[in-house]
N, C-alpha and C positions, 0 to 999 in steps of 0.2 A: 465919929462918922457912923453911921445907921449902917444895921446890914442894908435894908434897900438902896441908899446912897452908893455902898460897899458894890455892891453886883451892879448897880446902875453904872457904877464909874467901870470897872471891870466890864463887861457888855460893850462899853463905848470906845473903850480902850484897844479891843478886841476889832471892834468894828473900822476905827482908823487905823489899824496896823496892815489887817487884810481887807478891808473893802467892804467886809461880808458882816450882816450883824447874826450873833452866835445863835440858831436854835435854843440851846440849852446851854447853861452854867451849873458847873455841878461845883460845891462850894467845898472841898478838901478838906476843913477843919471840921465841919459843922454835920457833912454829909448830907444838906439838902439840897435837891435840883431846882432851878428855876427854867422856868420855859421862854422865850421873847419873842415879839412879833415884829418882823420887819412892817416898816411902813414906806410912805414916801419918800416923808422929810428926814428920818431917825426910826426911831424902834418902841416899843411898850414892854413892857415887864409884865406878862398875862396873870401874875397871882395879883398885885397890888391895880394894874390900870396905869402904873405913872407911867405919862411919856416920855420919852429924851427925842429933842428935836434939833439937828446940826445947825445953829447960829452964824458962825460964821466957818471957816476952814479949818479953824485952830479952836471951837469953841461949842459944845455942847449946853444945851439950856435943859435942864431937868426944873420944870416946875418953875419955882422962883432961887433954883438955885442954879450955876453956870460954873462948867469944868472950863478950865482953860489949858490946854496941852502944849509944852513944848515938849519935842524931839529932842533924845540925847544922843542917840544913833537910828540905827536899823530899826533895834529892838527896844531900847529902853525910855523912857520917857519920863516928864518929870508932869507933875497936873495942880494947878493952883484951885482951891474952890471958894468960890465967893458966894457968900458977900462976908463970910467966914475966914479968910484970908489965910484957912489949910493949906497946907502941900502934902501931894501925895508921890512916891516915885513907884516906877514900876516896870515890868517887863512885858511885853506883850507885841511878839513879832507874827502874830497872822495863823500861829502853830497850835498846837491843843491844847496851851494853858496859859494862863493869864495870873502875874503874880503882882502884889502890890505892897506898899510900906508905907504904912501913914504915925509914924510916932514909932513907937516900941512895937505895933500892930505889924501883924506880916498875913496875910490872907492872898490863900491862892484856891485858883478855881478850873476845873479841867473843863475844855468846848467839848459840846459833844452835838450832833443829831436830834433831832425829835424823835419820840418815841413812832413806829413803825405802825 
């Protein structure tokens, strides 16, 4: 999975848990921030331009690739990506951090604000 993939799916993850799509993703391993802009339909990623646009309830479309999220609970969540036929699990209840597990990978990312 791509870092941008990575924060695209974290961002989205974030955004179905609380409602809210995240200003800022600050990436915990790497130390870099990313910024995002809410839109209509979904949100943009302001360094790269990609969009994520809400497909269906359960289904985010980034580009030509599509998150598919099931609920494990509250907080937890499992995310298939196609056409790739990944899974991803993860944590992401609405609160200041967004944590995910794709393979042996573990990447977590604190929400934060835009800068003032």
């Amino acid at each position: 999975m791509t870092p941008l993939l990575c924060r695209m799916l974290a961002a989205a993850a974030h955004h179905r848990a609380s409602g809210v799509v995240p200003a800022v993703l600050h990436n915990l391993w790497s130390g870099e921030t990313h910024e995002f802009r809410r839109e209509p339909d979904g949100f943009t990623d302001a360094q790269s331009g990609q969009r994520a646009v809400q497909a269906a309830p359960d289904t985010v479309a980034i580009g030509a690739v599509s998150l598919r999220f099931t609920a494990i609970d509250d907080v937890a969540f499992a995310a298939r990506i196609e056409p790739s036929g990944e899974s991803v699990t993860g944590r992401a209840g609405g609160g200041a951090s967004v944590t995910l597990h794709h393979g042996e990978a573990f990447h977590q990312y604190a929400v934060g604000q835009a800068a003032a």
